[in-house]
N, C-alpha and C positions, 0 to 999 in steps of 0.2 A: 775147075782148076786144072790146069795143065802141067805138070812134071818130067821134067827133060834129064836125063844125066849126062854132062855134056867132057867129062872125062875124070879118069883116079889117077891118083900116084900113090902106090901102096891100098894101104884102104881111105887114104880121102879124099872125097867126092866135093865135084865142082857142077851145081846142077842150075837149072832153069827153073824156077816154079812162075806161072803167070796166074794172076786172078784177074776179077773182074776190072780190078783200078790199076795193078801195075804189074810189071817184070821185073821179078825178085832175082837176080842172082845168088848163088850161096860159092862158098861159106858168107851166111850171113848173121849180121849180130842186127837187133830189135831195140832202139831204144825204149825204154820204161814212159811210158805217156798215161801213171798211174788215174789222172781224172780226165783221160782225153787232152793231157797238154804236158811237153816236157817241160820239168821243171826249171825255172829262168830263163827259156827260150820258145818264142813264135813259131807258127808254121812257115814263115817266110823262110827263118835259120834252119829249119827241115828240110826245107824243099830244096832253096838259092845254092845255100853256105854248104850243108852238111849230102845234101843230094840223095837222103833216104828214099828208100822204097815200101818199107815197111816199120808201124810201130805198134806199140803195144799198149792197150787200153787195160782198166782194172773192171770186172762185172762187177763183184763187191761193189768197190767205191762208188761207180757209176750209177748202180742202182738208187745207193742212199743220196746221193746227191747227183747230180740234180733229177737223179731218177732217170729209169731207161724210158718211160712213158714219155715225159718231156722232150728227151732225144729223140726219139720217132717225132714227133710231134711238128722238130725243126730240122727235121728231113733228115735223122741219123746219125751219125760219127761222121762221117767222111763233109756232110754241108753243115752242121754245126760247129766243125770243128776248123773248116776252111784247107784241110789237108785233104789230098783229090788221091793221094795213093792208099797204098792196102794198109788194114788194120785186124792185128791178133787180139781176141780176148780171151783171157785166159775165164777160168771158172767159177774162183772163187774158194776151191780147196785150200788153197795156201793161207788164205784171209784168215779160216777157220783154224786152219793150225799154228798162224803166228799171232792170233788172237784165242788161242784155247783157254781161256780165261773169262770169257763172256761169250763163248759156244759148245756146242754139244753134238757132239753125233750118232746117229740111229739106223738104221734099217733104211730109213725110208729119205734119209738125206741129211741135213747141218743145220739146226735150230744153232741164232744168236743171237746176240743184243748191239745194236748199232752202237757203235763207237760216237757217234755223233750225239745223239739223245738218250740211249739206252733204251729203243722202242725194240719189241720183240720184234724177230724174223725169221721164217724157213725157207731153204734152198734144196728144194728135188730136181734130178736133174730135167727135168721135164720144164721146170718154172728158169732153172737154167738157160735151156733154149731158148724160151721165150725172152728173156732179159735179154741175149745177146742178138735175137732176131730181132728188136725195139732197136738195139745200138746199131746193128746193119754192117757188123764187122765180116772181113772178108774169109777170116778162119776164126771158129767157135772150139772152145774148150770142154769136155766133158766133165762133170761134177768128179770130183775124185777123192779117196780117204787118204791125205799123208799123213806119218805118223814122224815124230820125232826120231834120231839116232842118237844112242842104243836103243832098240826097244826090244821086246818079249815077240819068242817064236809065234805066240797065241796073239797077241796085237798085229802083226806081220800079216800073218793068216787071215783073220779079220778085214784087214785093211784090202788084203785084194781079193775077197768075196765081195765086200762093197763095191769096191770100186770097175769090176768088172760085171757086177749087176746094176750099177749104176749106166755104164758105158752101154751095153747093150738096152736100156730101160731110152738110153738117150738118143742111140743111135733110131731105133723103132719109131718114137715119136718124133722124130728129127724128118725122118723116109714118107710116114704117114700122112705129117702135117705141111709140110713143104710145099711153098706153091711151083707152079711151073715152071714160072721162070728166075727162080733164086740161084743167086748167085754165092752162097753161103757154102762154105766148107767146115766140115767136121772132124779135128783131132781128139784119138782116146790118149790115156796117160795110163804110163807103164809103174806100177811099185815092184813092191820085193825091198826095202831099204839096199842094204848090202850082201842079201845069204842071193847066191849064185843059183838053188834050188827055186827059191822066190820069185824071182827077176825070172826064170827060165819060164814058170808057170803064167806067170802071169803076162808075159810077152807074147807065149803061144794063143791063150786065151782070146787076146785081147784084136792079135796080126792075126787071126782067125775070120775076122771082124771085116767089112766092107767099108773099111774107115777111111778119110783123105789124106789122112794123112800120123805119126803116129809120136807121141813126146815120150821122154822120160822124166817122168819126176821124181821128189823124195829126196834128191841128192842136194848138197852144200847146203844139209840140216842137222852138221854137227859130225859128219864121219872126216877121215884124212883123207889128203887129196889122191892118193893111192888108191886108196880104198876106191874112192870115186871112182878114179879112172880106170879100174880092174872092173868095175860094177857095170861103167858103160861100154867098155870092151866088150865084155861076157854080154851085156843085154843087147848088143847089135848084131850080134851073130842070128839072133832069130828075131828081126827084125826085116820086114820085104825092101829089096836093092829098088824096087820101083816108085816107092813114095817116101816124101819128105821125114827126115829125123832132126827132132826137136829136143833140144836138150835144157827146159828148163831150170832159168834162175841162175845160171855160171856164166859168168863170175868175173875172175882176174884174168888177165891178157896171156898168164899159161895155162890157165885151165881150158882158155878156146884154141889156143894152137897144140894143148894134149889132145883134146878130145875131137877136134878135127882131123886129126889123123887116127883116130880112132872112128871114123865114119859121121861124124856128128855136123849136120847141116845147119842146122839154125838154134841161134843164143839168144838170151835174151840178160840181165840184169840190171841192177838202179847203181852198180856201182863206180862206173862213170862217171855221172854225174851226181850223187851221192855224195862220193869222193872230191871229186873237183868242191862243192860247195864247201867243204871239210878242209880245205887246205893241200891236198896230193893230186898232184899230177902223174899223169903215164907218157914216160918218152920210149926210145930208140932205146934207148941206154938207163932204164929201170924206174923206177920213180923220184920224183923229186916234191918234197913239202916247200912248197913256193913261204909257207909263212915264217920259214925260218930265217933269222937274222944275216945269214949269210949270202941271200939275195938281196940286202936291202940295194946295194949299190953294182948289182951283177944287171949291164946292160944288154947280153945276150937274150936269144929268144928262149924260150920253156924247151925246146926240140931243137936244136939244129935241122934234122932231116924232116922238119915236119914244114907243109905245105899248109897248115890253117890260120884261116883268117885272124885269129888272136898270134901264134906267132907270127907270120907275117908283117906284124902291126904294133905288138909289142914289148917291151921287154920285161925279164923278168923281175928287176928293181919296181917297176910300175905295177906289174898284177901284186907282188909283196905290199907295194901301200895301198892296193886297193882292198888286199884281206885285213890288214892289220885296221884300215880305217873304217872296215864294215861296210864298204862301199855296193851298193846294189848293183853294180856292173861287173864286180867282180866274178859273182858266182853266173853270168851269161857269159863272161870270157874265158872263164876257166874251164864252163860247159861244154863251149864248142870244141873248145883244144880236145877234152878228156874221150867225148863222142869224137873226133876227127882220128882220133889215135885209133880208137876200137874200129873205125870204120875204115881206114885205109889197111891195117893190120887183113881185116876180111877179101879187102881188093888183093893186096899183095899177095895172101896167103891163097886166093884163086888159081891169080896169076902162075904159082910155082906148083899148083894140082895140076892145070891146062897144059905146062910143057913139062909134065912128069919131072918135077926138081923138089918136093916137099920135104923130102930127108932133105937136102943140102938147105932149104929156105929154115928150116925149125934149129937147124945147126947153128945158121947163122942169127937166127932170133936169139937163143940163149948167148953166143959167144959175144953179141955187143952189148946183153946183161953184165955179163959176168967182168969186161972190161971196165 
């Protein structure tokens, strides 16, 4: 992987990452491709309509269905999947934590029970690698302990003993087992929940590390978005200016234009498209519930200033009877809009770090909210 910083405005950064399948730009957001496929939309709408670079696969899911074996088997993520650009997977920490109900964590990694059958399972980060070296993703996620907010000084403490002997345990057999010619990149993930002591240590620990690249996780699991954004403030400080920041699982369209001026390269979240399927759209001018009766006869598009192929094509009375009717197209039109929004939001928001204008572009983000 290659890493380019190609200019700041204040602290945020507009950089170059390349892998083996593609040239990532940032500020960049990841759409959620939780089983290798966005949900209600093709790789065609990826590639054509939406023109991503990168997306985001689940290990978890992957594994239990259809299995990482099977994916190797049909040549990977990238030709099983028919998407020829780069692919994140994450680790599978998160699974564990938003399934802590039927998992268990130890020393030694994350015993669970598949959501699907209930057949037992463990995840070391060792059997980690190997799951996402089967899937053939272009950046690998290390095993990591998240823990809920609020939690206990002693769970905190915990959580980044593991997860830092976890990261090191990954990185080793990652270095050891490697063939020559992989093209496979390595992110560790940063805890500490919110205590600025936490985040400090385990940042050091971690950016100590010969890693690719470096996340933070933990965050938008129940703190304020303050909190958050003082959290990732303080944890980029001791974070290296020469490799990629990841700021898992955020979020809402101010949480990536906060924390992009607070240094943060790359997003990822399902709530985009989550959302779109749910009835709320993201424009210029703040959200809009398409299922509300006062779109029934409103022939405007979802955006005025948006360039996507559902505005484009049509209006907001028609996506209203297509939710109200439960119409299967609804939720691929409402997709593309919701990703088009987050993705031009990242173009634009480039654009104004390249000619040093970020203060005046965030200015104007909130002022045609607030209008």
């Amino acid at each position: 992987m290659k890493f380019k910083l190609d200019g700041v405005s204040g602290s945020a950064r507009a950089c170059t990452i390349t892998t083996a399948h593609s040239t990532i730009q940032t500020p960049v957001f990841m759409p959620v491709g939780t089983v290798g496929s966005i949900k209600s939309l093709d790789m065609s709408d990826m590639i054509d309509l939406l023109e991503t670079k990168i997306i985001l696969a689940n290990t978890y899911h992957m594994y239990l269905r259809p299995g990482d074996k099977s994916v190797k088997e049909l040549g990977g993520l990238h030709k099983f999947s028919t998407y020829p650009n780069s692919f994140l997977t994450d680790s599978g920490g998160f699974q564990a934590f938003s399934l802590s109900d039927i998992s268990k964590a130890d020393s030694g990694g994350i015993e669970f029970r598949s959501h699907i059958d209930g057949s037992k399972h463990y995840f070391t980060p060792s059997k980690v690698i190997d799951i996402q070296r089967n899937l053939g993703s272009d950046i690998m996620m290390v095993l990591d302990d998240l823990v809920a907010l609020p939690a206990t000084q002693e769970r905190i403490a915990l959580s980044i003993e593991r997860t830092t002997a976890w990261a090191k345990e990954s990185l080793e057999y990652h270095n050891a087992t490697k063939s020559a010619d992989s093209t496979q990149n390595l992110f560790a993930i940063i805890q500490g929940g919110t205590d600025k002591l936490w985040r400090t240590r385990s940042a050091k620990q971690l950016c100590a590390l010969e890693f690719d690249g470096f996340a933070i996780g933990g965050l938008s699991v129940g703190e304020s978005s303050e909190d958050m954004y003082e959290t990732v403030e303080h944890t980029i400080e001791h974070m290296p200016d020469n490799k990629p920041r990841y700021l898992m699982g955020v979020g809402t369209p101010e949480d990536l234009i906060e924390n992009i001026e607070r240094g943060v390269d790359m997003f990822d979240c399902v709530m985009p498209t989550r959302n779109a399927r749910n009835g709320t759209l993201f424009t210029s001018r703040g959200r809009v519930s398409i299922k509300s009766a006062r779109y029934k006869l409103d022939e405007s598009a979802v955006d005025e200033e948006c360039e996507c192929y559902t505005c484009k094509r049509y209006s907001r009375a028609y996506l209203n009877h297509l939710f109200r009717a439960k119409e299967i197209s609804y939720a691929r039109l409402a997709s593309l809009h919701n990703l088009h929004y987050y993705l031009n939001l990242m173009k634009c928001a480039r654009e104004a770090i390249l000619a040093d204008k970020f203060s005046e572009f965030k200015k104007d983000f909130y002022a045609k909210r607030s209008s």
